[in-house]
N, C-alpha and C positions, 0 to 999 in steps of 0.2 A: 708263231706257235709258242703260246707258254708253258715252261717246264712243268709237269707234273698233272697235264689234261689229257685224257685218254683219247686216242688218236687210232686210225682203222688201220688195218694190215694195209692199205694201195697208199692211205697218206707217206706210210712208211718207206715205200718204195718209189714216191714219185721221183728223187734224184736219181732214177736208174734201175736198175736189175741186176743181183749177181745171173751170173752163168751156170749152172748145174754141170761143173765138168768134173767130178770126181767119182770114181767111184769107190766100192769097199776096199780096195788096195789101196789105191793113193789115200784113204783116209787114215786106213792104219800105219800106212805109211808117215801120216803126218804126226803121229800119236805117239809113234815108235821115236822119229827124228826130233819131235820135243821133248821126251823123255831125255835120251841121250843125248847127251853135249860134253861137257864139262864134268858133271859132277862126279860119275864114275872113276874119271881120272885123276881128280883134286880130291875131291873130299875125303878119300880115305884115310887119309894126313892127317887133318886137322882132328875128324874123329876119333882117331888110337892115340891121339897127343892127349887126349879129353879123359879118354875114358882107359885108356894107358890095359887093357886086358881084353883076352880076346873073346870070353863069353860076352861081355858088355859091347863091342866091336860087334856080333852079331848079333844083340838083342838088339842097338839100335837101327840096322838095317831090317831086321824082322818086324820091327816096331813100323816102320816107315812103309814095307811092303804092306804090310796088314792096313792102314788105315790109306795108304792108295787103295786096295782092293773095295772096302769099306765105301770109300769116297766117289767112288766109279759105280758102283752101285748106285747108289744116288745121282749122282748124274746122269746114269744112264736112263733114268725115269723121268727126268727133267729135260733132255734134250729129245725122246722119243716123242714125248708131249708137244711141245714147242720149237720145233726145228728151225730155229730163225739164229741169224749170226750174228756173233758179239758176245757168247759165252755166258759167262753167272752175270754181266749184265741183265741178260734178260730176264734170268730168273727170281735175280730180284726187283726187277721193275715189277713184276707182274706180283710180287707175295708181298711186298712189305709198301710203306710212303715212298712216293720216288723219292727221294731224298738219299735213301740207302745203296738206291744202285747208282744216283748219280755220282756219291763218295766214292765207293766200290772204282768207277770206271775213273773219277780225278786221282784216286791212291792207284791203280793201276800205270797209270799216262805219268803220272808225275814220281811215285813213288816207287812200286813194285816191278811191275812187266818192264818198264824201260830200263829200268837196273839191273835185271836178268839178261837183258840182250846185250848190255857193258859187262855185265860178271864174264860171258861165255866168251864174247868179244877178247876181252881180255887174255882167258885162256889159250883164244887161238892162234893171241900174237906171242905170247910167252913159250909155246910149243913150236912154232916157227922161229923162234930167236933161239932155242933149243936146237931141233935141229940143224941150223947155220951152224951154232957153236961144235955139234958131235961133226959134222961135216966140213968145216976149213977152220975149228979152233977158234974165230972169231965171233967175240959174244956182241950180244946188241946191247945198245945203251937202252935206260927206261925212255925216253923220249922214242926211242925209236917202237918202241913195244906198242909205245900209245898209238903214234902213229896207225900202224901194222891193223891194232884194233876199231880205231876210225877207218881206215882203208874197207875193212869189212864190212862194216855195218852200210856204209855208204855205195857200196859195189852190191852186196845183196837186197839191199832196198830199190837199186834202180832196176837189179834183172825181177822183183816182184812186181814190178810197173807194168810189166806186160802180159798179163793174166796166169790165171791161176790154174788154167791147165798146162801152161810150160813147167811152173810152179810144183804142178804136182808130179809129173814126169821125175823132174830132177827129185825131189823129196825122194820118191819112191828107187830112185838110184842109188842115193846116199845113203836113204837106211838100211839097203840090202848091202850094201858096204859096211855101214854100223854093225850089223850084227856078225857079220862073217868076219870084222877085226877083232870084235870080244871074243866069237868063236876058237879063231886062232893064238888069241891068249892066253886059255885054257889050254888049250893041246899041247902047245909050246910048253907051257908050264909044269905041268903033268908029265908030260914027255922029259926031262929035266931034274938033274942032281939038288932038286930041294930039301925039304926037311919037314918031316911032318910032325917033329919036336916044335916047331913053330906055334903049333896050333894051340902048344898048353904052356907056353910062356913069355908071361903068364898066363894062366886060363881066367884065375880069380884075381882082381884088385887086391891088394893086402887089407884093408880095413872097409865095410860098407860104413856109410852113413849118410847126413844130411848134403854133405860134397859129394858125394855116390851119386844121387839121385841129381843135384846142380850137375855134375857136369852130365849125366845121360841124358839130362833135359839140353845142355846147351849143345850136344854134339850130335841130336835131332834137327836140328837148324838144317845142317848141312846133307843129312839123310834125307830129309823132306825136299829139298834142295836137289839132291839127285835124282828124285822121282818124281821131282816136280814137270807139270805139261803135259802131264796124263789126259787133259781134259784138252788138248791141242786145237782134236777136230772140231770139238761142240764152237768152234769160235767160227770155223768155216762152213756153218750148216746149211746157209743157201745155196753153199753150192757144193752139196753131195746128194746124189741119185739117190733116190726111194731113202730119204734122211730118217726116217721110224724105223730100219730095219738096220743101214749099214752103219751109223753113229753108235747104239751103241753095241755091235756087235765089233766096233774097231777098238771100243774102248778095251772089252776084257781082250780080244786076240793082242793085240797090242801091249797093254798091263802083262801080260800073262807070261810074252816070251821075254820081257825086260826083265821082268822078275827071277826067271830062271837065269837068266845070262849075269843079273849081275851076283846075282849067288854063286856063280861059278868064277866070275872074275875076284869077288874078293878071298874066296876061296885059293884061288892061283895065284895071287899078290901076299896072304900069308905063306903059303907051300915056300914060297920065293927068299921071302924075306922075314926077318925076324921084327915082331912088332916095333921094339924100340926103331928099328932102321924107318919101317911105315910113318911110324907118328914124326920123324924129319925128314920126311921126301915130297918134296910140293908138287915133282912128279913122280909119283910113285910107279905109275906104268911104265917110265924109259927106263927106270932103275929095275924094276921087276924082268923086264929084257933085257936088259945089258944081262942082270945077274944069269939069267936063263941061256942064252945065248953070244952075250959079247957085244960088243962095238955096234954090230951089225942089228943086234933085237931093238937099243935104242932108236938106233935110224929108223927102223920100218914101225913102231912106235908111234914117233912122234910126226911120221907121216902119217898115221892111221889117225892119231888125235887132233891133228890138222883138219883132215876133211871132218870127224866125227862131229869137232865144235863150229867149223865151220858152215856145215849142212843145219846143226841147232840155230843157229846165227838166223838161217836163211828161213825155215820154220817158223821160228819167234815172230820175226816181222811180219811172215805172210798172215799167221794167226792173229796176233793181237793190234793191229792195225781194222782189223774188221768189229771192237770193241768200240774205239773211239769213230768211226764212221757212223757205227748204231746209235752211238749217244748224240751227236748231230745230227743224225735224220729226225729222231726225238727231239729234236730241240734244248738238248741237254748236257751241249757241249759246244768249241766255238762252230758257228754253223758252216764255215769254210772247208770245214773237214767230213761235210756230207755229201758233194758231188762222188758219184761213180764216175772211169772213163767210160765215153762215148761207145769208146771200141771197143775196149779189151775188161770192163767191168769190175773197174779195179780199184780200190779207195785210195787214189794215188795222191791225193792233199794231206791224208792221214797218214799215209803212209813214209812220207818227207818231214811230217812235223814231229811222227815218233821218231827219226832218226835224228833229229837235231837237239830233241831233249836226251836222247841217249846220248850223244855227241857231249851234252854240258857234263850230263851223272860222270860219264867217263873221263873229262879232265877235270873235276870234282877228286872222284877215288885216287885218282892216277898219285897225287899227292900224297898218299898214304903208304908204308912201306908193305901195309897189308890187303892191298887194294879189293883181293877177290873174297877176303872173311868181311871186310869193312861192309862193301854190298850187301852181302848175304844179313849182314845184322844188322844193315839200316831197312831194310824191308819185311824180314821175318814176323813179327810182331803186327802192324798192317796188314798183310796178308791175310795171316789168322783168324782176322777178328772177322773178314769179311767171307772168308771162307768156311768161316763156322755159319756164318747168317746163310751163305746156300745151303749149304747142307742143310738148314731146319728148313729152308721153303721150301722143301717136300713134306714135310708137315705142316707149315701154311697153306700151300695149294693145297692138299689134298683139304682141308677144311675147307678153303674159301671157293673151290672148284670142286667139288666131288663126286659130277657128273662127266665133267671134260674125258675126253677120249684119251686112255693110256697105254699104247701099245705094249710097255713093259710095265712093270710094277716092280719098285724096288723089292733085292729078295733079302729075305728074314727081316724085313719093317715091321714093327720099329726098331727092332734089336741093332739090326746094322746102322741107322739113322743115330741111337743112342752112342752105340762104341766111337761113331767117327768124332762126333762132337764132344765126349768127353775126354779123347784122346789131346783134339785139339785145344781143349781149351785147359787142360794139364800141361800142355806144351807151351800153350800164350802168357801161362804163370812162370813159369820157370823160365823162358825166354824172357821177360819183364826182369825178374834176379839176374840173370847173366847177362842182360846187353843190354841195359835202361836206358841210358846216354843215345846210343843209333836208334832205337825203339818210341823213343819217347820225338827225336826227331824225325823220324816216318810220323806217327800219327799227328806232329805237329804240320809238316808240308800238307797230309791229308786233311788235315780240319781248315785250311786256307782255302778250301772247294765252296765251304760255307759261303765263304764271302761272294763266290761266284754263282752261286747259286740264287743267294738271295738277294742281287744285287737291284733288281729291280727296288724292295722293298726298302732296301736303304739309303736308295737314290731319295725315295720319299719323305723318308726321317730328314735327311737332310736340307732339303727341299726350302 
C-alpha cells in the first residue's frame, strides 16, 4: 500500500479490530485522567516566575481554559463525524495532502506525544523521591529519578498490553481519585490560616509592555500544557459505544469539571502562599500542604500527585499509541506497528516502540537541570502548527464534504473555529520569541518525516 491512496474502511481494519469496550464513563474518564497529570502541580511555578502577578497568573489560565473549550468544540464535530481511532490524525488525513497528517502523526511519535509521556514521567519520579525524602529524610539521586520515570513508563505500557477494557476500569478509578485529591485541596485550604492578601500581591505587574505580552506569551506554554489531552478519547474512538454520542459528550463533561477544579486549586495554592513563594516552588502543592497542614499535608500530597501523574502516565500510552497504529494500517508509518493483538485487540508493536522512543526523549532531557520546562519547549511550537491545521479542517470538511452526516455541528461556527485559531497562532509567534533554539529543534526532528515519507521517490533520484 502506497502512502497517500485512498483506501476503504475494511482495508483499514484488515490487521484486526478494536473492541468497543468503553462506555461514556470510561471515556470521560479517559479525558479527565489526560487532562490531569502533572501540569496542575508543576506548572503553577514556572508561570508566576513569568508573569510575576496575580491578574496575569489568571488571565493566563483563563486564556488556556477558553481556547480548551473553543478547541473541544471543534473536535467535538470532527470526531462525531468520523469516529475512527488515531485522533487529528485522521482528521487531517481526510482535509488536507496526506502528507500533513503523516507530519502531524511523525511530530507526534518522534517529537510531541512521546515527550509528554517523559515530561509526566518525569514528575512522577520527582514526587516519589519527594515523598521518600518528607518520609526517612533520604533524598534520591537524579539517576535515580530517571530510573523511577523509566520504571513507569515501561510497567504501564505493559499493563495497556492487555486490552482496553482493563484499561479503562483502572482510568475510570484513577480519575475519580484525581478529582477527589484536587477536591480535598480546596477544602484543606479554605479550611486553613491563609491570607487573601495573597491575591493582590501583587495584583498588577509594575510596568506593562512589550516583556508583558513575551512573558504571557511564554507562560501559555505551560497553561496549554496543563490542559492539554482534552482531546484523549477521540484517540480511542473504535473503541467507544455509540462513538456520535458519548465522544463528544465526554469531551465538555470532562473539559467542564477540570476546568472548575482547577480554578479552585489555583485559587487554594495563592489563599496558601504568597506569589513570590509560588513562582520558586517546583512543587508547589506539597508546600501549599505542608503550609496548610504540616509535615503531614506534604505527605498525603505527594502521594496524591504520585497516582494523579501516574494514572496520566498510563492514559497517555493507552491514547496515543492508537495514533501510530492508524498511520501503519495507512501505510503511512513503519508497517510493523499495524498488527492488533489476536486476543485482547491491542496495538501492542505500537505500543513498545512509543515506549522506547519515550525511554531515549527521557535520558535526552534527563541531562538538563531543567528537564520538565526543556520538554515542554522542545515541543510547544510543533504542536501548534498542527493543532491549528485541525482545527481549520472543520472548515475544510465542511467545504470538501458538505453533505456527510454530522451528528453535532460545531457551536457558534465560525466564530469559535476563528477565536481558537487565532489564539493559537498568537501563541506559535511569541512561543517562536521565547524558545527558538527547542522550537526550531522540534520542527527540525519533524521535517526529517520528509525524508520518510518520500523515500520511495528518492530512492529513484538516486538510482
Amino acid at each position: 500500500m502506497s502512502i497517500g491512496q485512498p483506501i476503504s474502511k475494511a482495508s483499514r481494519h484488515q490487521a484486526g479490530s478494536y473492541k468497543r469496550d468503553l462506555g461514556l464513563t470510561g471515556a470521560t474518564a479517559i479525558v479527565i485522567g489526560r487532562i490531569i497529570g502533572s501540569g496542575i502541580f508543576r506548572t503553577p511555578a514556572p508561570i508566576m516566575a513569568l508573569v510575576g502577578a496575580t491578574s496575569l497568573f489568571g488571565l493566563v489560565w483563563v486564556i488556556g481554559g477558553l481556547v480548551t473549550i473553543f478547541g473541544a468544540v471543534c473536535y467535538a464535530e470532527l470526531v462525531a463525524m468520523m469516529p475512527e481511532s488515531g485522533g487529528p490524525y485522521v482528521y487531517l488525513r481526510e482535509a488536507y495532502h496526506p502528507v500533513w497528517a503523516f507530519l502531524r502523526g511523525w511530530a507526534m511519535f518522534f517529537v510531541s506525544e512521546t515527550a509528554a509521556i517523559a515530561a509526566v514521567a518525569i514528575v512522577f519520579a520527582e514526587y516519589t523521591g519527594s515523598l521518600l525524602q518528607l518520609s526517612t529524610g533520604t533524598a534520591l539521586p537524579g539517576w535515580a529519578i530517571t530510573s523511577l520515570a523509566l520504571f513507569a513508563i515501561w510497567m504501564l505500557t505493559t499493563i495497556n498490553l492487555f486490552g482496553v477494557a482493563l484499561s479503562g476500569r483502572i482510568q475510570t478509578l484513577i480519575s475519580s481519585f484525581k478529582v477527589l485529591a484536587l477536591g480535598a485541596i480546596v477544602g484543606i485550604a479554605f479550611c486553613s490560616d491563609g491570607s487573601t492578601s495573597n491575591f493582590s500581591s501583587p495584583f498588577w505587574p509594575d510596568s506593562f509592555g512589550w516583556e508583558t505580552i513575551l512573558a504571557v506569551g511564554a507562560a501559555l506554554r505551560y497553561s496549554f500544557f496543563a490542559f492539554s489531552g482534552w482531546e484523549g478519547a477521540t484517540y480511542v474512538a473504535e473503541e467507544v459505544k455509540n462513538p456520535s454520542k458519548n465522544l463528544p459528550l465526554s469531551l465538555f463533561l470532562g473539559i467542564g469539571g477540570v476546568m472548575l477544579l482547577y480554578a479552585g486549586v489555583n485559587s487554594a495554592y495563592i489563599y496558601l502562599l504568597p506569589p513570590d513563594q509560588i513562582a520558586v516552588s517546583e512543587r508547589v502543592a506539597s508546600r501549599a500542604m505542608d503550609t496548610a497542614i504540616g509535615a503531614t499535608g506534604g505527605i498525603l500530597i505527594s502521594a496524591a500527585i504520585i497516582i494523579n501523574t501516574f494514572g496520566n502516565v498510563s492514559t497517555q500510552i493507552l491514547c496515543k499509541a492508537r495514533t501510530w497504529q492508524a498511520m501503519a494500517r495507512d501505510g503511512a508509518f513503519f508497517k510493523k506497528l499495524a498488527p492488533l493483538h489476536p486476543e485482547y485487540g491491542t496495538p501492542n508493536n505500537a505500543l513498545i516502540a512509543q515506549a522506547a522512543w519515550a525511554t531515549i526523549l527521557l535520558i535526552f532531557a534527563s541531562t538538563r537541570s531543567d528537564t520538565y520546562e526543556t520538554i515542554i519547549s522542545f515541543f510547544a511550537a510543533t504542536g501548534t502548527v498542527f493543532n491549528i491545521l485541525t482545527f481549520m479542517s472543520v472548515f475544510v470538511l465542511r467545504k470538501k464534504y458538505p453533505h456527510l452526516h454530522r451528528p453535532y455541528r460545531a457551536w457558534l461556527y465560525p466564530y469559535s473555529l476563528m477565536a481558537v485559531s487565532l489564539l493559537y497562532t498568537v501563541f506559535l509567534i511569541l512561543t517562536l520569541f521565547t524558545a527558538l533554539l527547542p522550537s526550531l529543534l522540534g520542527i527540525a526532528i519533524t521535517s526529517t518525516g520528509l525524508i520518510y515519507y518520500y523515500r520511495f521517490k528518492i530512492r529513484e533520484v538516486f538510482k
